[in-house]
C-alpha positions in Angstrom: 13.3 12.7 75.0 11.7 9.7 76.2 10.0 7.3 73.4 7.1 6.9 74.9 6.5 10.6 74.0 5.0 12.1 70.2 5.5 15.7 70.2 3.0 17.3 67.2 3.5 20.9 67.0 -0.6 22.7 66.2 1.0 25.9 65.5 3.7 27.2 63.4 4.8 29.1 60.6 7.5 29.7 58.2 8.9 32.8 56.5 8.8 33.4 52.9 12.0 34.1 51.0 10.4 36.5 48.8 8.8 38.7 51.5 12.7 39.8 52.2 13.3 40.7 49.0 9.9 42.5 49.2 11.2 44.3 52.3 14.4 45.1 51.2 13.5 46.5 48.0 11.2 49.1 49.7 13.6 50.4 52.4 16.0 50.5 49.2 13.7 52.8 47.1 13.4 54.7 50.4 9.5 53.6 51.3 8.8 54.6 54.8 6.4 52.0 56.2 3.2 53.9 57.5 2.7 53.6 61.0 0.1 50.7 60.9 3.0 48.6 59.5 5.7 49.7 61.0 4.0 49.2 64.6 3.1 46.0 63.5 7.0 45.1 63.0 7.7 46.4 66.5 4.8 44.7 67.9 6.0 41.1 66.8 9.8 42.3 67.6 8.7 42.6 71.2 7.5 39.4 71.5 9.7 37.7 70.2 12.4 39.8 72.7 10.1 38.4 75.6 10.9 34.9 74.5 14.9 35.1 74.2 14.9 35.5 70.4 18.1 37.7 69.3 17.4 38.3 65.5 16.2 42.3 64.3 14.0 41.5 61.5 10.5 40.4 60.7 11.5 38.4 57.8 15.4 36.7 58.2 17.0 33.9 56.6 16.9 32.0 59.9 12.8 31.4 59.8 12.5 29.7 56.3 11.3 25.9 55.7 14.4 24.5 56.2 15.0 26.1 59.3 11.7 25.2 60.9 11.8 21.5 59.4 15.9 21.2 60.9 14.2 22.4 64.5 11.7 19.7 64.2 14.1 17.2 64.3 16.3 18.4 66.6 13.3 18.6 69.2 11.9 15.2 67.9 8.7 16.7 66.5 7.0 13.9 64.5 4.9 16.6 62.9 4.0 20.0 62.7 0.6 22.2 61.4 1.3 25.0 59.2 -1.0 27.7 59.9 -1.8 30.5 56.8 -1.3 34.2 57.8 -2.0 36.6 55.5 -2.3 40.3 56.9 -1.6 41.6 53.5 -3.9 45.0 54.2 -1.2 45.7 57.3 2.3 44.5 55.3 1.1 45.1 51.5 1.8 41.3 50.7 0.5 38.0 52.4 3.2 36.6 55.0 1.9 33.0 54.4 -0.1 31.8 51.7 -2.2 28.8 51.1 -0.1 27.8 48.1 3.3 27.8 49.7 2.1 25.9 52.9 0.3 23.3 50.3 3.6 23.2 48.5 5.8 23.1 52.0 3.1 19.9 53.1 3.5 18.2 49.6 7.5 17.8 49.5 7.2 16.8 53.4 3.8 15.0 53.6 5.1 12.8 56.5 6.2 15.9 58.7 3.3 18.7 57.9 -0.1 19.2 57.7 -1.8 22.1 56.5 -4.4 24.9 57.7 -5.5 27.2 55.3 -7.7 30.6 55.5 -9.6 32.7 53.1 -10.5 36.7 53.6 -14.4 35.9 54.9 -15.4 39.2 53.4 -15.3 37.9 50.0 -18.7 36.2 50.6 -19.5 33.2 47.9 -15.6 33.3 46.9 -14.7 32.5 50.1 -16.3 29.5 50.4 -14.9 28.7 46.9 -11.9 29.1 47.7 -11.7 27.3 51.1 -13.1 24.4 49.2 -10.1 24.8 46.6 -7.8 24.5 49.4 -9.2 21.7 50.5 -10.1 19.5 48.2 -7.5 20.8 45.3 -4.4 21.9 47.4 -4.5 19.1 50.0 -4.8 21.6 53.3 -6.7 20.0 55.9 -7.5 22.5 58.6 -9.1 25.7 58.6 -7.7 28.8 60.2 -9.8 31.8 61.4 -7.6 35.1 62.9 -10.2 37.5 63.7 -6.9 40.0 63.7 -6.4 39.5 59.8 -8.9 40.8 56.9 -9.5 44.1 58.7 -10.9 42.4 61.9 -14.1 40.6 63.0 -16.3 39.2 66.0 -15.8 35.4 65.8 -19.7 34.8 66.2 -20.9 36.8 63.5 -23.7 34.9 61.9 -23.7 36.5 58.5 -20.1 37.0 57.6 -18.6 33.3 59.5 -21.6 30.6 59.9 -21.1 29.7 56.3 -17.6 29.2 56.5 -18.1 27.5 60.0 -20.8 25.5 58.2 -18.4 24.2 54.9 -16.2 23.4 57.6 -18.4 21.0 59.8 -19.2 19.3 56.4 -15.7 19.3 54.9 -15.0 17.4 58.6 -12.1 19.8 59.2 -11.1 21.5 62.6 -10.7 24.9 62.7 -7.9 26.8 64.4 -9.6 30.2 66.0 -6.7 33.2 67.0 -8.1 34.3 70.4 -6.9 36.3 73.8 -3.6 38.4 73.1 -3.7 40.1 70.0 -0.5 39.7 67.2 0.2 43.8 68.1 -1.4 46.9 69.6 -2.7 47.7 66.1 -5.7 45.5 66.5 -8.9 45.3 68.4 -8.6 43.2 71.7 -12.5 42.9 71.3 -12.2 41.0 67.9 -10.3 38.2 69.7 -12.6 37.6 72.9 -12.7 33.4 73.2 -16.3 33.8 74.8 -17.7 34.5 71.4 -17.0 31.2 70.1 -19.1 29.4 72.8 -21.7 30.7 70.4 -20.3 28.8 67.3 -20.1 25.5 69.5 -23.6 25.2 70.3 -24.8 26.5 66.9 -21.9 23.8 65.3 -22.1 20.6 67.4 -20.3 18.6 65.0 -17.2 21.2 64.3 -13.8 20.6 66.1 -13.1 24.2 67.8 -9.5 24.9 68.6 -9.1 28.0 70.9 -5.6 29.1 70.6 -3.6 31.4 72.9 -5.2 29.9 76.3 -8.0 32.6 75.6 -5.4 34.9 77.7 -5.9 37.0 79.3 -9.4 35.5 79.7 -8.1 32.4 80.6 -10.8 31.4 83.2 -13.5 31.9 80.8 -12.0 30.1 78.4 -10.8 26.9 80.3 -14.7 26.7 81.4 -15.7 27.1 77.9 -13.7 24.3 76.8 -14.9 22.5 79.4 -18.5 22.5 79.0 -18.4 21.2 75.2 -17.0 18.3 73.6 -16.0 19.6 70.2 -13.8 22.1 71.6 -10.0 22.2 72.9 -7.3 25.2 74.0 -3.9 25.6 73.0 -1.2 26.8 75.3 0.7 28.1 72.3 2.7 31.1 72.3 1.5 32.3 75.4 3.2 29.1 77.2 6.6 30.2 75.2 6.2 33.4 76.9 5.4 33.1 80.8 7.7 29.7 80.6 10.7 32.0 79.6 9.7 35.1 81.9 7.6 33.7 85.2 7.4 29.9 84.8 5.5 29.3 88.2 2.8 31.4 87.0 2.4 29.1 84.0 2.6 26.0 86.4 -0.3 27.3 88.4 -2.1 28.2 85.0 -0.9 24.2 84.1 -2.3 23.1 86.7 -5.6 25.3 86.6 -5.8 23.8 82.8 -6.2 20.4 83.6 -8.3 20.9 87.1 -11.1 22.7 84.9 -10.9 21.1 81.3 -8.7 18.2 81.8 -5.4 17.3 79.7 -7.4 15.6 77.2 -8.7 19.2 75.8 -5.2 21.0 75.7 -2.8 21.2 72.6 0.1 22.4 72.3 1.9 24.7 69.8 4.9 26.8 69.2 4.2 29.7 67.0 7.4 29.7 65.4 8.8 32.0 64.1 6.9 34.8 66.4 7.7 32.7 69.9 11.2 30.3 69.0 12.3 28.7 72.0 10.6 25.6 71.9 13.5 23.5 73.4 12.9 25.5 76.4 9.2 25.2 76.4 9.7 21.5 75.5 12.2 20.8 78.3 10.3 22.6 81.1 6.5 20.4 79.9 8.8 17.0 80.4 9.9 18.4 83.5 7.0 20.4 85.2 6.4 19.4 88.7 3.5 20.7 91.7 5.3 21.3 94.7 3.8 20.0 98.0 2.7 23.5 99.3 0.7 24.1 96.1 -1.0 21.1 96.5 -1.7 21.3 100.7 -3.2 25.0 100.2 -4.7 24.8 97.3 -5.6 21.4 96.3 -3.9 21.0 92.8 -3.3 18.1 91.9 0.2 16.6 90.4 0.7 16.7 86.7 1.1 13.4 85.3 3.0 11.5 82.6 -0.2 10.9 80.8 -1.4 15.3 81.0 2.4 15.7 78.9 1.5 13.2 76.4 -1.7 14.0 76.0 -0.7 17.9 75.6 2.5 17.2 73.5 0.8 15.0 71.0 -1.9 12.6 71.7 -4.8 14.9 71.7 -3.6 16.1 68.0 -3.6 13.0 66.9 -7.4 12.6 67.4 -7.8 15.4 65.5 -5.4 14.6 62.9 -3.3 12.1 61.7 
């Protein structure tokens, strides 16, 4: 990869040793996962099927820290954000937790930064406890999955404005889960990217990440983006996805990106461990051309040097250093 390129991952995870254990003990005492979690497991099998990936089980010992920090240098990632995931009322324990992504950022503070989350049902503790993660733990995002917690709308005034709030003064961005859902178990309605068009007129001063490309309301969403200046899209995931399966339709989506919104609004992200194959994804953005027909008909214009930079890592870096 060339060196006038800094790749910053805005989405990833990491499995948690003890979660296996978690799981293996159950299937040894002979627990049969109810259906919600269960599906959930086949759910996130599927998609990472879609993308290539070969390994049977949620939690493996290919997905740890180690793995994830060995695949960051081996695709030249300078850094990555850790994003929390909880969905402890679907598995019966939190996938990802504040403290271990804290933990993960403080033995590799030159490699990962942090985005926490907190269950926005627990009202006045919630805010507490966001401002613990902040300020006591180190984190320095703020993630909101509208999947997780039992499900919300993303502009509900009376269960999110105050976290929204703490977060415009706490001068952290906040990471929103929107468009495709993490499994057929939850409420494509919770995740419309529309809703937050709300949040950036009521919050001016908050950076707004919409993740997932808003898919499958992609229009919408690269017109929301558009129209305000606090707010950028992510190609994560669903970029992993149509790059591996259909990769002209994610050239014409590319291209449709930057025409409405411009490169300067668009982050990228892998979603590992759900979507792994970022060599692929990375090899394709360095590589990505518009082919003269595309451009005659239909007036797209070619995708520059500059749009992969900015996408691959200088628009994160205005976010965060």
């Amino acid at each position: 990869m060339k060196s006038d390129l800094v790749i910053i991952d805005t989405h990833a995870h990491f499995a948690v040793k003890e979660n296996k254990s978690l799981e293996l003990s159950l299937a040894g005492a002979g627990t049969v996962p109810d259906y919600k979690k269960q599906k959930g497991f086949d759910d996130l099998q599927y998609l990472k099927k879609m993308v290539g990936a070969t390994q049977e089980d949620f939690v493996d010992d290919n997905n740890l820290l180690e793995d994830y920090l060995a695949c960051m240098d081996e695709n030249q990632i300078a850094m990555s954000w850790v994003h929390q995931l909880s969905f402890e009322d679907v598995y019966g324990y939190e996938v990802l937790s504040n403290e271990k992504i804290a933990e993960a950022v403080r033995a590799h503070p030159d490699k990962l930064r942090g985005f926490a989350s907190v269950n926005p049902y627990k009202g006045k503790e919630a805010l507490a406890e966001l401002d613990y993660a902040i300020k006591t733990l180190g984190m320095q995002g703020f993630k909101l999955n509208p999947n997780d917690y039992g499900g919300f709308v993303l502009n509900d005034q009376e269960l999110l404005y105050p976290l929204y709030e703490r977060c415009s003064e706490l001068g952290i961005p906040v990471s929103v889960h929107t468009g495709i859902t993490p499994g057929s178990i939850f409420r494509m309605k919770h995740n419309y990217p529309i809703l937050l068009d709300d949040v950036a007129v009521d919050f001016p001063d908050l950076t707004l990440i919409v993740e997932h490309m808003g898919h499958p309301w992609n229009d919408l969403c690269y017109y929301m983006v558009g129209r305000h200046d606090n707010m950028y899209v992510t190609i994560t995931a669903v970029a992993n996805i149509l790059i591996h399966n259909n990769p002209k339709v994610f050239r014409m989506e590319l291209a449709k990106m930057i025409s409405v919104c411009g490169s300067h609004k668009i982050l990228w992200g892998s979603d590992w461990t759900v979507t792994p194959n970022i060599a692929e994804v990375l090899n394709y953005m360095q590589k990505v051309v518009i082919p003269l027909p595309m451009k005659l008909m239909m007036g797209v214009k070619e995708i520059k040097r500059e749009d992969v930079q900015n996408i691959l890592g200088r628009n994160a870096l205005r976010i965060m250093k």
